[in-house]
PDB file of N, CA, C and O in Angstrom:
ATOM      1  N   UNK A   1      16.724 -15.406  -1.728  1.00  0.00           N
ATOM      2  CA  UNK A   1      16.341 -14.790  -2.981  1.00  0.00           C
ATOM      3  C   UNK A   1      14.816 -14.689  -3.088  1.00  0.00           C
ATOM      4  O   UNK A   1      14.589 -13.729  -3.824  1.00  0.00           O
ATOM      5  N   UNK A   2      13.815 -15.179  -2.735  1.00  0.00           N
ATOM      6  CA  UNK A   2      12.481 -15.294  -3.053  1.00  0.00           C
ATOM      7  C   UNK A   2      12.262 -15.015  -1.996  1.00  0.00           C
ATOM      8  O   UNK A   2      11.040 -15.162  -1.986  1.00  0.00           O
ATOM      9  N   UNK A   3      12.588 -14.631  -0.804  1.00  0.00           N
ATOM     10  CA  UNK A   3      11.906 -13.786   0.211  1.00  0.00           C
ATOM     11  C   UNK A   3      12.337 -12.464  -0.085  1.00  0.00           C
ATOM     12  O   UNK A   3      11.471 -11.756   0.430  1.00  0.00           O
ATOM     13  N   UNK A   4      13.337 -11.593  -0.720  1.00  0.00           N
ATOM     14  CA  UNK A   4      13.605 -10.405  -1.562  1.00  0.00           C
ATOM     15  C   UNK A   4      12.822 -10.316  -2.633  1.00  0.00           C
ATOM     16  O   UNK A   4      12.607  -9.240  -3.191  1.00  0.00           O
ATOM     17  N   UNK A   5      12.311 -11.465  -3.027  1.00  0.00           N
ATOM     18  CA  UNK A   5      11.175 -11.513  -4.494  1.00  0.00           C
ATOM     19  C   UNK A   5      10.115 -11.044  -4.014  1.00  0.00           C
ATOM     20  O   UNK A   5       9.617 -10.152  -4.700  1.00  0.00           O
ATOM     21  N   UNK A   6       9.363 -11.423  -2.709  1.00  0.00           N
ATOM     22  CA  UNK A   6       8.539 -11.573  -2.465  1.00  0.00           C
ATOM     23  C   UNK A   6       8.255  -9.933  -1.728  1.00  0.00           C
ATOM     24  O   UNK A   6       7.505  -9.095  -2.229  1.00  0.00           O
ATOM     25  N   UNK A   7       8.616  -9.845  -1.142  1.00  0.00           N
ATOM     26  CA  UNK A   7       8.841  -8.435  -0.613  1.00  0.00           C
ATOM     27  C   UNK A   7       9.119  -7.132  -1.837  1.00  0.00           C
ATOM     28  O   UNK A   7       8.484  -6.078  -1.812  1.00  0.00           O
ATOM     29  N   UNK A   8       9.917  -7.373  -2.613  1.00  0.00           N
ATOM     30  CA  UNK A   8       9.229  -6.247  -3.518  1.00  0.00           C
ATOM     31  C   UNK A   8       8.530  -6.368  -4.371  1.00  0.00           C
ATOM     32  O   UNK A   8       8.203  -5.442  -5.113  1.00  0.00           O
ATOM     33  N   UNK A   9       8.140  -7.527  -4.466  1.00  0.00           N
ATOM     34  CA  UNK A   9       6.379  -8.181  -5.075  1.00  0.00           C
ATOM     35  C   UNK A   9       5.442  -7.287  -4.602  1.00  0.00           C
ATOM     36  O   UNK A   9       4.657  -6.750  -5.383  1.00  0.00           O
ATOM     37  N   UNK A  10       5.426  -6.982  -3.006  1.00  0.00           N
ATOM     38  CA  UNK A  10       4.299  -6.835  -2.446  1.00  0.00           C
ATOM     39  C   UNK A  10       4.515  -4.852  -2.465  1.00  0.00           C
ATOM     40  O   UNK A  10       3.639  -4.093  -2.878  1.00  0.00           O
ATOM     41  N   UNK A  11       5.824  -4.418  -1.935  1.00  0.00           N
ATOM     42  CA  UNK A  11       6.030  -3.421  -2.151  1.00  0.00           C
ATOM     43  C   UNK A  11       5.857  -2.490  -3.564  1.00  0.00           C
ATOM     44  O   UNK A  11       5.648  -1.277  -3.544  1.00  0.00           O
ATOM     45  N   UNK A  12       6.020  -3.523  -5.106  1.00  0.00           N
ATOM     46  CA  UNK A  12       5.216  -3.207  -6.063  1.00  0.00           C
ATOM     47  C   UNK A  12       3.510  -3.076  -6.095  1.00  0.00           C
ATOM     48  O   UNK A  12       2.785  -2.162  -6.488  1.00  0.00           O
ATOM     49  N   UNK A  13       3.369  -3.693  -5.820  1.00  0.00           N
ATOM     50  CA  UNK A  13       1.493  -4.012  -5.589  1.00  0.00           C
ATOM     51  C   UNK A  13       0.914  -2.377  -4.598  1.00  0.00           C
ATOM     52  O   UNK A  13      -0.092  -1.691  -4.782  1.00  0.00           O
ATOM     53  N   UNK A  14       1.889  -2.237  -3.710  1.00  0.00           N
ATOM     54  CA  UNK A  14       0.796  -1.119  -3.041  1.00  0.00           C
ATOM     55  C   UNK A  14       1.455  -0.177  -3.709  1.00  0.00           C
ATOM     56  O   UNK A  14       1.023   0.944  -3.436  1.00  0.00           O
ATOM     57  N   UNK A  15       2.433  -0.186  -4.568  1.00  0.00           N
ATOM     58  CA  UNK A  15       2.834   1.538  -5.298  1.00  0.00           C
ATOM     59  C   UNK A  15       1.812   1.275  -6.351  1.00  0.00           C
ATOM     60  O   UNK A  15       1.314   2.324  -6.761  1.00  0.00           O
ATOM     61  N   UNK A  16       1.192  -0.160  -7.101  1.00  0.00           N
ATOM     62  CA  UNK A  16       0.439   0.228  -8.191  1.00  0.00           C
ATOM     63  C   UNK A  16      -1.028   0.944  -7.383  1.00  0.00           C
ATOM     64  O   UNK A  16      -1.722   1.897  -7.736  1.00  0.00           O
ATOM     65  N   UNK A  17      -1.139  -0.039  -6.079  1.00  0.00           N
ATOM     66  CA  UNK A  17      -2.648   0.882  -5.691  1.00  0.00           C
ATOM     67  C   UNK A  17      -2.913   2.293  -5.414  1.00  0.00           C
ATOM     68  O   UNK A  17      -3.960   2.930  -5.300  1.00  0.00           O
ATOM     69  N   UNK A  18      -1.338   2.692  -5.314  1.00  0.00           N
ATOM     70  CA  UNK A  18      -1.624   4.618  -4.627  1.00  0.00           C
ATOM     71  C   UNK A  18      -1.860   5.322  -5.947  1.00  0.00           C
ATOM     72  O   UNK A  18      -2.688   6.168  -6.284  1.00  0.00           O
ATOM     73  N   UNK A  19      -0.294   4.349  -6.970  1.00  0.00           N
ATOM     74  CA  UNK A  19      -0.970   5.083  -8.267  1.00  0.00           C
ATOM     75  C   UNK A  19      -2.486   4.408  -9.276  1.00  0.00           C
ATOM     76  O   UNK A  19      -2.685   4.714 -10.452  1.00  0.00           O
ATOM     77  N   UNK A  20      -3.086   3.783  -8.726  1.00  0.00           N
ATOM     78  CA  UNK A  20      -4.403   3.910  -9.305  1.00  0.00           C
ATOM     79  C   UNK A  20      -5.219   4.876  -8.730  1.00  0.00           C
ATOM     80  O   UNK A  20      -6.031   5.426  -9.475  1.00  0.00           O
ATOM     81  N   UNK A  21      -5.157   5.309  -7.151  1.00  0.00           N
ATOM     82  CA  UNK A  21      -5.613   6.193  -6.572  1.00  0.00           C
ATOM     83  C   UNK A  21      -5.542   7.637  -7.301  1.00  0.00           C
ATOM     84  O   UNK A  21      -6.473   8.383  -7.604  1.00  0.00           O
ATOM     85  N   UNK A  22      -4.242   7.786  -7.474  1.00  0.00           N
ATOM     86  CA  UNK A  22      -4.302   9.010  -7.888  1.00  0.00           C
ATOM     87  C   UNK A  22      -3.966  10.338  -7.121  1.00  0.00           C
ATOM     88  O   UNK A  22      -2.990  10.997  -6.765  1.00  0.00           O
ATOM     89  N   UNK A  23      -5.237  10.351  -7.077  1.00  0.00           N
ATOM     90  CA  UNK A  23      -5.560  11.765  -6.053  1.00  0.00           C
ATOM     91  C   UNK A  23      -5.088  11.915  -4.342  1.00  0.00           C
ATOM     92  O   UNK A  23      -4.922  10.948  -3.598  1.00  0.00           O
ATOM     93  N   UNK A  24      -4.977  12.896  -4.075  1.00  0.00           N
ATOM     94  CA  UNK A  24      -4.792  12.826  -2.262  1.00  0.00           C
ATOM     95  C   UNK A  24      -6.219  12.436  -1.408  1.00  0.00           C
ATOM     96  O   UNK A  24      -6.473  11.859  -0.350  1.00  0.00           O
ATOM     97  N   UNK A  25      -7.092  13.175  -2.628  1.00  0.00           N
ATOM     98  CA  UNK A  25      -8.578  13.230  -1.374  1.00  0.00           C
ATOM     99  C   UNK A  25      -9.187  11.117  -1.985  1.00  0.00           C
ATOM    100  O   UNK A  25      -9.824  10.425  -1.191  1.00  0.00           O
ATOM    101  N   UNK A  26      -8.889  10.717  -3.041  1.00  0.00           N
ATOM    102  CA  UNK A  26      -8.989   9.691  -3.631  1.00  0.00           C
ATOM    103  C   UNK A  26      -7.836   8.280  -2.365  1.00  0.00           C
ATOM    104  O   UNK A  26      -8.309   7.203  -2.002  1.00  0.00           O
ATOM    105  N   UNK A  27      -6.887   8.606  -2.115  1.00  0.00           N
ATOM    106  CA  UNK A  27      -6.353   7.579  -1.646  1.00  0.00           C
ATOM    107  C   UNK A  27      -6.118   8.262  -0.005  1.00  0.00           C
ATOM    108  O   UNK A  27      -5.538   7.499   0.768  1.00  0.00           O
ATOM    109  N   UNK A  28      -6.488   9.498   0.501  1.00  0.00           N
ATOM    110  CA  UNK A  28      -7.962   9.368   1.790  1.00  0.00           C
ATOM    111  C   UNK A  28      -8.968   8.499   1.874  1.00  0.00           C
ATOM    112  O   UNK A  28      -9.178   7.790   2.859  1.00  0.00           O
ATOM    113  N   UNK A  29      -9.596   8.511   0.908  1.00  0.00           N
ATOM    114  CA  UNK A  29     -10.836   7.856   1.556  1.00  0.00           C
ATOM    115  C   UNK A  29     -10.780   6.289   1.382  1.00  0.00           C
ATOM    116  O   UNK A  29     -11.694   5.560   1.767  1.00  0.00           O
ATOM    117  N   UNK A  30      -9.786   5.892   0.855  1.00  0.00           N
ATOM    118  CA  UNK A  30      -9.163   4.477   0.187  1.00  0.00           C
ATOM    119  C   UNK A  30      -8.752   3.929   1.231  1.00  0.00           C
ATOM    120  O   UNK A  30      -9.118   2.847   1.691  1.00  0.00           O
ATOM    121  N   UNK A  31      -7.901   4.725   1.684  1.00  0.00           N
ATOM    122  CA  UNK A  31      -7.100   3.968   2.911  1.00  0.00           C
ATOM    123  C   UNK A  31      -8.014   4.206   4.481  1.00  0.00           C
ATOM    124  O   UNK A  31      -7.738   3.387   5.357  1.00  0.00           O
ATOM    125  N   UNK A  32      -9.032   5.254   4.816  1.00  0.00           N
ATOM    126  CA  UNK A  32     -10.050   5.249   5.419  1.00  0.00           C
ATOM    127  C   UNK A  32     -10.788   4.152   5.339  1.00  0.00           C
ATOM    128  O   UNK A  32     -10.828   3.451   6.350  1.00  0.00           O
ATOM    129  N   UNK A  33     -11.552   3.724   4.139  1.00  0.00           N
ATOM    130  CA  UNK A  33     -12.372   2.336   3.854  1.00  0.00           C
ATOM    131  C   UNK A  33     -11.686   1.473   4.478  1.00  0.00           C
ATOM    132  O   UNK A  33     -12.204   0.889   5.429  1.00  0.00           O
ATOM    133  N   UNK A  34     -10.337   1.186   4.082  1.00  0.00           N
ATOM    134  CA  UNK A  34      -9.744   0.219   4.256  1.00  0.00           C
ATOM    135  C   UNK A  34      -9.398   0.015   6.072  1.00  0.00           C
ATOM    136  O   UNK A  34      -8.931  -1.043   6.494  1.00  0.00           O
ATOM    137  N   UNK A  35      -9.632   0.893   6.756  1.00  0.00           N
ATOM    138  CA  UNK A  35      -9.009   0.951   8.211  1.00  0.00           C
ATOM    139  C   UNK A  35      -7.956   1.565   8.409  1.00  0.00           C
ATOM    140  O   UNK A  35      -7.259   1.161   9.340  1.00  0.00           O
ATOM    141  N   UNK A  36      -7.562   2.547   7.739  1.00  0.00           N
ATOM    142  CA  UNK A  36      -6.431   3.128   8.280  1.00  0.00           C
ATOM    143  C   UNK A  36      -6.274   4.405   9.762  1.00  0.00           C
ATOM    144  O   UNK A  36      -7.351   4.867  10.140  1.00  0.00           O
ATOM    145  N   UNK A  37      -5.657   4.643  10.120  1.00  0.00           N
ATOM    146  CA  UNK A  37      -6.328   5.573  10.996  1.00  0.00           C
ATOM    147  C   UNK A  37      -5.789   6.867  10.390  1.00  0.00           C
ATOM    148  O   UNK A  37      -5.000   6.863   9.445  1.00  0.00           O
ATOM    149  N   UNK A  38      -6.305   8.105  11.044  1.00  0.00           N
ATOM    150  CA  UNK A  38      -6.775   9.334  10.076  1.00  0.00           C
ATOM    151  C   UNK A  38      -5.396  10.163   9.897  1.00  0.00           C
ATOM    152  O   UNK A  38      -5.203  11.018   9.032  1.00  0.00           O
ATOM    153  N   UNK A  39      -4.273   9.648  11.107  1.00  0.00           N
ATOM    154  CA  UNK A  39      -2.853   9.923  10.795  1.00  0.00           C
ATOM    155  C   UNK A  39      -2.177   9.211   9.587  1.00  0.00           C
ATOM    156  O   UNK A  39      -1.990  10.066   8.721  1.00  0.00           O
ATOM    157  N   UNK A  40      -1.809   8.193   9.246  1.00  0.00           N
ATOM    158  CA  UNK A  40      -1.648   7.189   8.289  1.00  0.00           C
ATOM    159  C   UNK A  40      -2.081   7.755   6.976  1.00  0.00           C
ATOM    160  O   UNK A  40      -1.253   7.868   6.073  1.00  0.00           O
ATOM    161  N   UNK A  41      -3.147   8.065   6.836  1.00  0.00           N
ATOM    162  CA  UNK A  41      -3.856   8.247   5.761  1.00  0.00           C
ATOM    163  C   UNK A  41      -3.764   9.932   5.307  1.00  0.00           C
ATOM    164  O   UNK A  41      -4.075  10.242   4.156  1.00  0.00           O
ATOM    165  N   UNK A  42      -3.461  10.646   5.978  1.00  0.00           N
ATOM    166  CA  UNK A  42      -2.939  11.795   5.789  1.00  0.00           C
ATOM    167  C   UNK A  42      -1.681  12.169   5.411  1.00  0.00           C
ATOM    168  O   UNK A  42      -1.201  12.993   4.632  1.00  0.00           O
ATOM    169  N   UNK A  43      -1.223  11.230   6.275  1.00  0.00           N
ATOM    170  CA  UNK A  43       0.300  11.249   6.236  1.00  0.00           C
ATOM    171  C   UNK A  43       0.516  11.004   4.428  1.00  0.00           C
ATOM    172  O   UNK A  43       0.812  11.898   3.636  1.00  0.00           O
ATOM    173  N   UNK A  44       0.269   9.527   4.087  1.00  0.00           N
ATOM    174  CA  UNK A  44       0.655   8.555   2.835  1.00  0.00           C
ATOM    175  C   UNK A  44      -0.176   9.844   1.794  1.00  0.00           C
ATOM    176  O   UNK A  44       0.507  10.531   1.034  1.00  0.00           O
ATOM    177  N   UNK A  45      -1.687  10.030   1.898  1.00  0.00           N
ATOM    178  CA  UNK A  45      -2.295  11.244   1.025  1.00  0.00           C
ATOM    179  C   UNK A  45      -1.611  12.493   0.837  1.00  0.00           C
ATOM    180  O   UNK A  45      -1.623  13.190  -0.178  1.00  0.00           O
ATOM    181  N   UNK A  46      -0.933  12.731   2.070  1.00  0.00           N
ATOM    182  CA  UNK A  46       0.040  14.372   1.344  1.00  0.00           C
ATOM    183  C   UNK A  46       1.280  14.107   0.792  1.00  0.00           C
ATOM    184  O   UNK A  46       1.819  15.098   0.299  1.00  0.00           O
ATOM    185  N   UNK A  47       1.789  13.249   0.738  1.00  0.00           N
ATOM    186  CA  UNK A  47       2.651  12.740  -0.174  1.00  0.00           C
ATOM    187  C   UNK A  47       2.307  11.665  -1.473  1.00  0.00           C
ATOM    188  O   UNK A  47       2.970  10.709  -1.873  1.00  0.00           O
ATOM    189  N   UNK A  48       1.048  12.194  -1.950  1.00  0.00           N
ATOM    190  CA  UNK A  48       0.701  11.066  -3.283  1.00  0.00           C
ATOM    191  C   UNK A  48       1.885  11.232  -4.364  1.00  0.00           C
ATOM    192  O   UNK A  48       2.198  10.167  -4.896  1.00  0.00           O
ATOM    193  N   UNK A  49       2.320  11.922  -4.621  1.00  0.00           N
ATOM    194  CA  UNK A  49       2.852  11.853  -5.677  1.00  0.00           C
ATOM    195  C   UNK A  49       4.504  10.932  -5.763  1.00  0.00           C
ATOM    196  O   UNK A  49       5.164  10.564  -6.735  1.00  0.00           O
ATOM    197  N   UNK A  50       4.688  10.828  -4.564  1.00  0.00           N
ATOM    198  CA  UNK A  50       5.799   9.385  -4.107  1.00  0.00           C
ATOM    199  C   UNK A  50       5.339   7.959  -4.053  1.00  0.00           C
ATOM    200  O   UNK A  50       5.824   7.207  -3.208  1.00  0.00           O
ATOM    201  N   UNK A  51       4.626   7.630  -4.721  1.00  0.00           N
ATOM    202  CA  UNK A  51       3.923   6.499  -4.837  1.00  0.00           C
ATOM    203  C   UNK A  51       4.838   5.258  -4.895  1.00  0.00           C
ATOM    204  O   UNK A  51       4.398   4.110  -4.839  1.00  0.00           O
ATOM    205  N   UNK A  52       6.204   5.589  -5.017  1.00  0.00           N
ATOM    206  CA  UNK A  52       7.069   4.344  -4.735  1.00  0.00           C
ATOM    207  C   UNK A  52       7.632   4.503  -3.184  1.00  0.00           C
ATOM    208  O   UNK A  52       7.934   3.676  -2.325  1.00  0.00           O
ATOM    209  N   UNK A  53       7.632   5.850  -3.222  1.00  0.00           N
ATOM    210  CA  UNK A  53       8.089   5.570  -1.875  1.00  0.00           C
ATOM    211  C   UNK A  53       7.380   5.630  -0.555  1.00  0.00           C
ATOM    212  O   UNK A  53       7.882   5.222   0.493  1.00  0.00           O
ATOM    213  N   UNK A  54       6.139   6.181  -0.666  1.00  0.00           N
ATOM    214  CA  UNK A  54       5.282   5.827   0.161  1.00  0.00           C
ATOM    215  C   UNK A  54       5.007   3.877   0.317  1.00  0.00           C
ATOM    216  O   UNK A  54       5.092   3.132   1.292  1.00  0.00           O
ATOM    217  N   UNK A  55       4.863   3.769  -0.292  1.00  0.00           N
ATOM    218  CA  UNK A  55       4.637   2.326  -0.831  1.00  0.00           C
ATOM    219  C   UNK A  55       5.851   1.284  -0.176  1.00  0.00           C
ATOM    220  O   UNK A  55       5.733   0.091  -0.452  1.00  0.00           O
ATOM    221  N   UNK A  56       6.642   1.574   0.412  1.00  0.00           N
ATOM    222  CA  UNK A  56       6.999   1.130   1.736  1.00  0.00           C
ATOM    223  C   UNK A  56       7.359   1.562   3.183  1.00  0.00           C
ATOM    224  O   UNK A  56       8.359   1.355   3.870  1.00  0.00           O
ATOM    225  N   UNK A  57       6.437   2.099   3.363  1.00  0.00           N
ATOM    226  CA  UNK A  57       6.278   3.112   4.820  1.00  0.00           C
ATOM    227  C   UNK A  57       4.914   2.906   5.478  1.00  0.00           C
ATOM    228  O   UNK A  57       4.015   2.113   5.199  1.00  0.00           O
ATOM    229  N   UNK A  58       4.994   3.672   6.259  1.00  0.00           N
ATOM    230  CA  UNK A  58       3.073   3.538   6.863  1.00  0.00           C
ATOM    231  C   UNK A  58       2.286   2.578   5.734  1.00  0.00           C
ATOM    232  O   UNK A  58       1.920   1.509   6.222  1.00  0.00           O
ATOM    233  N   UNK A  59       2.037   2.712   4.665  1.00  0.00           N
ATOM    234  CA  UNK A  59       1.197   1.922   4.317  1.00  0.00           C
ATOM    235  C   UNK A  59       0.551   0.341   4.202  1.00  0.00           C
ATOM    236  O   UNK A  59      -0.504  -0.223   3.912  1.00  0.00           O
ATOM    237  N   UNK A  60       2.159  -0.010   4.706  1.00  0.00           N
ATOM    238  CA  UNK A  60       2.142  -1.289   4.986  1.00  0.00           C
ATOM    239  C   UNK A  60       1.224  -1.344   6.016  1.00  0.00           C
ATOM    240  O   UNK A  60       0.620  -2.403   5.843  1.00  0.00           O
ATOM    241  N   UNK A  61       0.677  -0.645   7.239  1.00  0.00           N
ATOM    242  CA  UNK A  61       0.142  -0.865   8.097  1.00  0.00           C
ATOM    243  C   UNK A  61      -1.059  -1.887   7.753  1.00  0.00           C
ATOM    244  O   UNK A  61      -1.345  -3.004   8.183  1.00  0.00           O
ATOM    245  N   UNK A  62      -1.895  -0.660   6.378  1.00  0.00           N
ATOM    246  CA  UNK A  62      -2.910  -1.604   5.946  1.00  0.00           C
ATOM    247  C   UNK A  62      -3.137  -2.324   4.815  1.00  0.00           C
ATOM    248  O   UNK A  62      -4.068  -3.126   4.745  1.00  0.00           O
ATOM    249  N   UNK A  63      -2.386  -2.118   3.930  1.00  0.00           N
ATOM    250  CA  UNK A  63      -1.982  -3.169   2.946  1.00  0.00           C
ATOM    251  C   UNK A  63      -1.258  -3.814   3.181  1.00  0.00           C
ATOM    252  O   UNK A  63      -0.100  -3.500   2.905  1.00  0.00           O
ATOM    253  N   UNK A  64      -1.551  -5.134   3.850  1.00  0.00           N
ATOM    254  CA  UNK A  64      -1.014  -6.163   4.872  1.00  0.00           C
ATOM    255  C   UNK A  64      -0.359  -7.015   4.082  1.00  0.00           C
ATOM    256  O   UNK A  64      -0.322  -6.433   2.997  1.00  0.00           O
ATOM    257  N   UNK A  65       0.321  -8.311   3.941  1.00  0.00           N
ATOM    258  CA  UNK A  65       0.510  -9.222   4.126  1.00  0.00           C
ATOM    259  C   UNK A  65      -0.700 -10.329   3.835  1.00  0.00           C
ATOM    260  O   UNK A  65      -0.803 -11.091   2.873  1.00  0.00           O
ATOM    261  N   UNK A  66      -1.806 -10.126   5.273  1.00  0.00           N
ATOM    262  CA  UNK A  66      -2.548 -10.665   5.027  1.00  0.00           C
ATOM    263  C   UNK A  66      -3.826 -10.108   4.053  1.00  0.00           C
ATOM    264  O   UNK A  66      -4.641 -10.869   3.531  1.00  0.00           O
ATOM    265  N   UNK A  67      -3.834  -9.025   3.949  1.00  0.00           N
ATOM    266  CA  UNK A  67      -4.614  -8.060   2.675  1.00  0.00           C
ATOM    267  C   UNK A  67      -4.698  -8.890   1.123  1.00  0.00           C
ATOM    268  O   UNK A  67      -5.595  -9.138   0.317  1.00  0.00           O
ATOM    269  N   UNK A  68      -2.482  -9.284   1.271  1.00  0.00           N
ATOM    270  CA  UNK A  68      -2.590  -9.788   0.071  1.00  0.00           C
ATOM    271  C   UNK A  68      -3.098 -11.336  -0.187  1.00  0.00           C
ATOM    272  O   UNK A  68      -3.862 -11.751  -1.058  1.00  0.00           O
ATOM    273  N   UNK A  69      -2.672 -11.782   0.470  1.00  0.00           N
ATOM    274  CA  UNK A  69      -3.202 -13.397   0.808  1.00  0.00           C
ATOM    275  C   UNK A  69      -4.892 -13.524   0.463  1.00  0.00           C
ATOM    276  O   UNK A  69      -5.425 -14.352  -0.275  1.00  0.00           O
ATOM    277  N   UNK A  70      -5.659 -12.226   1.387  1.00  0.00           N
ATOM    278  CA  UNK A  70      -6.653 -12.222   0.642  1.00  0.00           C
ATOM    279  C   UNK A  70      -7.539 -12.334  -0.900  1.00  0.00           C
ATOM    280  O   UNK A  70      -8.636 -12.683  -1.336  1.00  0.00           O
ATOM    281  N   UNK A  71      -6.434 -11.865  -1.278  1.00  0.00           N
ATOM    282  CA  UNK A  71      -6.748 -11.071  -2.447  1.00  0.00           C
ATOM    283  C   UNK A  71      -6.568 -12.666  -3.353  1.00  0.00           C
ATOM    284  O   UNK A  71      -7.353 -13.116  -4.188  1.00  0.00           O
ATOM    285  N   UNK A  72      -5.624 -13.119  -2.992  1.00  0.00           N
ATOM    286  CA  UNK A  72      -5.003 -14.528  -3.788  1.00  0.00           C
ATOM    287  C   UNK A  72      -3.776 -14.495  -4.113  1.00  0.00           C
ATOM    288  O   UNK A  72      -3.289 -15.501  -4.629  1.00  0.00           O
ATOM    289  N   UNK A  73      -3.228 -13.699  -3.964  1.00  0.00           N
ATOM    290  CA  UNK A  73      -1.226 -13.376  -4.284  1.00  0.00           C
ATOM    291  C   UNK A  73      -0.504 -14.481  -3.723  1.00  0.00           C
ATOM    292  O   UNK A  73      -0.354 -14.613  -2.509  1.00  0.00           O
ATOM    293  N   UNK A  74       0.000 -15.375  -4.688  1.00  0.00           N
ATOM    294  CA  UNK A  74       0.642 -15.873  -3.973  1.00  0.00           C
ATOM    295  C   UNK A  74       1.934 -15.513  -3.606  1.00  0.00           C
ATOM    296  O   UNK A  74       2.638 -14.629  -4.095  1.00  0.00           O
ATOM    297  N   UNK A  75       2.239 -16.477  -2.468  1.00  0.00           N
ATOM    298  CA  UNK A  75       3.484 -16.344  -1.959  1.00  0.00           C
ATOM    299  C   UNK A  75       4.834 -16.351  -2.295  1.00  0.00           C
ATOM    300  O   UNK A  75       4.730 -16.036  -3.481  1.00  0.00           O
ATOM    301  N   UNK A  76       5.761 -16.456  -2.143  1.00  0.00           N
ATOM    302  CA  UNK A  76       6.980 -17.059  -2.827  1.00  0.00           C
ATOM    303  C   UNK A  76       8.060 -17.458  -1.730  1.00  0.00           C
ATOM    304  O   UNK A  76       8.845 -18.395  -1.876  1.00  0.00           O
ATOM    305  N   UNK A  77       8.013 -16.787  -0.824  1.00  0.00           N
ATOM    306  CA  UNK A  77       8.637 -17.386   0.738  1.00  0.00           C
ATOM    307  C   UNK A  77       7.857 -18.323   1.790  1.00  0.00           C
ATOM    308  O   UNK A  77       8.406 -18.666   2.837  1.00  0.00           O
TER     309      UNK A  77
END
């Protein structure tokens, strides 16, 4: 149960970041900053407006796991 918590914990968290992004050319250069490579980031940017469902696909690449750990999220698994 809390490794299903935890996982769409995190899968919530990057749909809120695409939709703070917004824009296509806005969550380009977002996921560029961040290291994405220029496929990835095209890819997830021409589909902004799926922000849930992008939000578990490629993007995981760089909104990691350890991204979130960074950040301070805790865990639950």
């Amino acid at each position: 149960v809390w490794r299903t918590l935890d996982k769409w914990l995190r899968h919530r968290l990057r749909a809120i970041q695409l939709w703070h992004w917004k824009r296509p050319r806005t969550i380009y250069r977002g996921l560029k900053a961040m290291g994405a490579s220029e496929d990835v980031a095209k890819q997830v940017a021409g589909n902004c407006h799926r922000w849930w469902r992008n939000s578990n696909g490629v993007i995981k690449i760089v909104l990691t796991i350890a991204y979130f750990n960074g950040l301070g999220v805790p865990r639950l698994s």
